[in-house]
LUMVEX-390858 format. One record per residue: residue number from 1; x negated, y, z of N, C-alpha, C in turn; residue in one letter. Coordinates in nm, 3 decimals, padded with zeros to 5 digits. Layout:
NODE_n_n_X_n_Y_n_Z_ca_X_ca_Y_ca_Z_c_X_c_Y_c_Z_res
NODE_NUM_X_Y_Z_X_Y_Z_X_Y_Z_A
...
***
This chain:
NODE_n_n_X_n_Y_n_Z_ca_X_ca_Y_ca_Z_c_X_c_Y_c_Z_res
NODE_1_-00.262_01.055_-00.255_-00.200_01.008_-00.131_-00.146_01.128_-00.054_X
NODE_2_00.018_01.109_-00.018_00.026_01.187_00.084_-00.073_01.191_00.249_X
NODE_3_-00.043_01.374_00.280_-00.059_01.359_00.421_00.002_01.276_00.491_X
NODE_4_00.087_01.249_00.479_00.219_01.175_00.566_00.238_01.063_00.526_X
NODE_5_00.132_00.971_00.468_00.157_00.853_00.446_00.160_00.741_00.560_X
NODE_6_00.239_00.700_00.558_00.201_00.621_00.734_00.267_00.487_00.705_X
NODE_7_00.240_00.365_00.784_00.270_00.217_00.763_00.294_00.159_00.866_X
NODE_8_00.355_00.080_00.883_00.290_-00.030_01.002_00.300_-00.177_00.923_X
NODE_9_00.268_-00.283_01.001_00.294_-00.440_00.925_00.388_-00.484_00.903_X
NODE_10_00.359_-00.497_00.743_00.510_-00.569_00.688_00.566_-00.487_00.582_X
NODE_11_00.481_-00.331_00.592_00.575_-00.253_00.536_00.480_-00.322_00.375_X
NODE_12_00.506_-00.258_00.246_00.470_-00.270_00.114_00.394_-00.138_00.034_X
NODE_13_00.292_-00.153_00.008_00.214_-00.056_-00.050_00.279_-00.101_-00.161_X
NODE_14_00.306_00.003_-00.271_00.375_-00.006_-00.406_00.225_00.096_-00.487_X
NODE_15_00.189_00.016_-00.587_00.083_00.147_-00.652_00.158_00.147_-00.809_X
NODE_16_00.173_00.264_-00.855_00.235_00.262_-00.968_00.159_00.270_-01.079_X
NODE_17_00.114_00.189_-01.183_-00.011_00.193_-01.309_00.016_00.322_-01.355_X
NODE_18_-00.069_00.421_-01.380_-00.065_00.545_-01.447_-00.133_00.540_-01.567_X
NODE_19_-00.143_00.429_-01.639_-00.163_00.478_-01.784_-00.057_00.349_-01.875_X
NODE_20_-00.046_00.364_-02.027_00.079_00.300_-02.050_00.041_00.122_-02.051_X
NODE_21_00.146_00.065_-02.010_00.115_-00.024_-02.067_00.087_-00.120_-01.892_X
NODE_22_00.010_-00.047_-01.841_-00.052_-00.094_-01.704_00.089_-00.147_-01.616_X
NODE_23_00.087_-00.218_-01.485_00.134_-00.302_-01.433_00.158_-00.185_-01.327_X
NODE_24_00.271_-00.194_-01.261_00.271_-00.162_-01.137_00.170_-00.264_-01.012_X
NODE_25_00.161_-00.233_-00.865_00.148_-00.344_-00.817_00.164_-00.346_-00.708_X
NODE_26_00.235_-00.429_-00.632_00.275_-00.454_-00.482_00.201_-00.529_-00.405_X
NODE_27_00.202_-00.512_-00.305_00.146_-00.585_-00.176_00.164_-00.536_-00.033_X
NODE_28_00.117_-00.678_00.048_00.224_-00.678_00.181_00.103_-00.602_00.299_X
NODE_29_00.153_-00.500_00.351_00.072_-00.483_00.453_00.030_-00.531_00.567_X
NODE_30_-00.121_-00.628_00.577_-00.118_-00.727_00.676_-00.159_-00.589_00.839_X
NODE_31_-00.248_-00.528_00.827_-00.348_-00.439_00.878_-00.339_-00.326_00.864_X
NODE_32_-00.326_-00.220_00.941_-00.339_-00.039_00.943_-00.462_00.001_01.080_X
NODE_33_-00.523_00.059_00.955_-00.661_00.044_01.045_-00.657_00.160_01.070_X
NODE_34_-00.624_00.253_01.028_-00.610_00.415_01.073_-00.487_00.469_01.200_X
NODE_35_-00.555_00.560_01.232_-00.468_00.609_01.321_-00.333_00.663_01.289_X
NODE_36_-00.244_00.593_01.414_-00.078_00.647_01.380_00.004_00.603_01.236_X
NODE_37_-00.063_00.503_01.205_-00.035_00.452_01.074_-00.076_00.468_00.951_X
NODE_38_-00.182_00.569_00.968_-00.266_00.640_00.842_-00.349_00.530_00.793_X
NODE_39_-00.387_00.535_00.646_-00.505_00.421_00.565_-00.622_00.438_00.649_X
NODE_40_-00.740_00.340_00.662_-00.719_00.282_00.524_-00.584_00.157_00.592_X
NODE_41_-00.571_00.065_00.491_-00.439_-00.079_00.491_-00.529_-00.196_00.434_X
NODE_42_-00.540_-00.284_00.537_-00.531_-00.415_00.472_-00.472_-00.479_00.447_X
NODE_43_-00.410_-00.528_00.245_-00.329_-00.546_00.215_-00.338_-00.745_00.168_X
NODE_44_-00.220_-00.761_00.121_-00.249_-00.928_00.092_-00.131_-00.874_-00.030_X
NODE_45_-00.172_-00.944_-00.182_-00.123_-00.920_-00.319_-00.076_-01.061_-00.304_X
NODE_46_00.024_-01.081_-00.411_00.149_-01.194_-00.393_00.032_-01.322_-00.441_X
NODE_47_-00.079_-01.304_-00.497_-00.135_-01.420_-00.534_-00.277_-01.479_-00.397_X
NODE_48_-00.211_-01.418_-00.282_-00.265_-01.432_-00.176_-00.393_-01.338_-00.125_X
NODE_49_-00.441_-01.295_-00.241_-00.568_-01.190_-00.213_-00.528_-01.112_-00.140_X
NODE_50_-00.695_-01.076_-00.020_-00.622_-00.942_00.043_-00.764_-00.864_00.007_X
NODE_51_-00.753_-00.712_00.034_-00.865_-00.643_00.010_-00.831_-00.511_00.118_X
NODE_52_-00.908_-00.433_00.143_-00.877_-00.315_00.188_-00.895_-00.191_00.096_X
NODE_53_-00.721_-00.119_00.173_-00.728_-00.055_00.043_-00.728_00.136_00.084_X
NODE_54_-00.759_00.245_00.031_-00.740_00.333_00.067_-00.681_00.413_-00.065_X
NODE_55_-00.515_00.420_-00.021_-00.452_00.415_-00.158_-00.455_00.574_-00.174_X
NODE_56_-00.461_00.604_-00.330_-00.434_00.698_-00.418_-00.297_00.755_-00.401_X
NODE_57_-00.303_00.911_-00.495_-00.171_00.917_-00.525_-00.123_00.877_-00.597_X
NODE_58_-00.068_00.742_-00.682_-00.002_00.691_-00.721_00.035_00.585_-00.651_X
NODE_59_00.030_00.566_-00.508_00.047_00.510_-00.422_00.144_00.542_-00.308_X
NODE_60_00.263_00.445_-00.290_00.377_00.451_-00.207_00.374_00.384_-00.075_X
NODE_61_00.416_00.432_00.039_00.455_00.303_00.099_00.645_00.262_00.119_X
NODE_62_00.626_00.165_00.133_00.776_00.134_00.132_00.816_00.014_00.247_X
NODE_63_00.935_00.060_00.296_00.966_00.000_00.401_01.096_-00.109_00.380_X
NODE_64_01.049_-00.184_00.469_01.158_-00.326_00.429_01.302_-00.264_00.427_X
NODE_65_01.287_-00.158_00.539_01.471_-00.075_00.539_01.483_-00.005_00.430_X
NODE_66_01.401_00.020_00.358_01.447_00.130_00.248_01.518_00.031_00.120_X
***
């Protein structure tokens, strides 16, 4: 994870599978529980699950403008 990872709601945690074969995986950021937008994120995955997450570096965030 970057230093500079920062979110607010709505934006999309993207985690990218790092071994072959594996899935990327998206989800919607309901929650930023850290300060100034920092993790951890409570996220909700397209099959409705949410979990809290404190993402890795293979972990993006991405914004609806991008």
């Amino acid at each position: 994870m970057s230093d500079t990872m920062r979110a607010v709601v709505g934006d999309r945690l993207h985690v990218r599978g790092h071994t072959g074969g594996q899935k990327d995986h998206m989800a919607e950021i309901i929650e930023v529980r850290g300060k100034h937008g920092a993790p951890p994120y409570l996220v909700r995955f397209p099959d409705g699950h949410e979990s809290l997450v404190f993402p890795g570096p293979d972990a993006s965030v991405e914004h609806p403008d991008d």
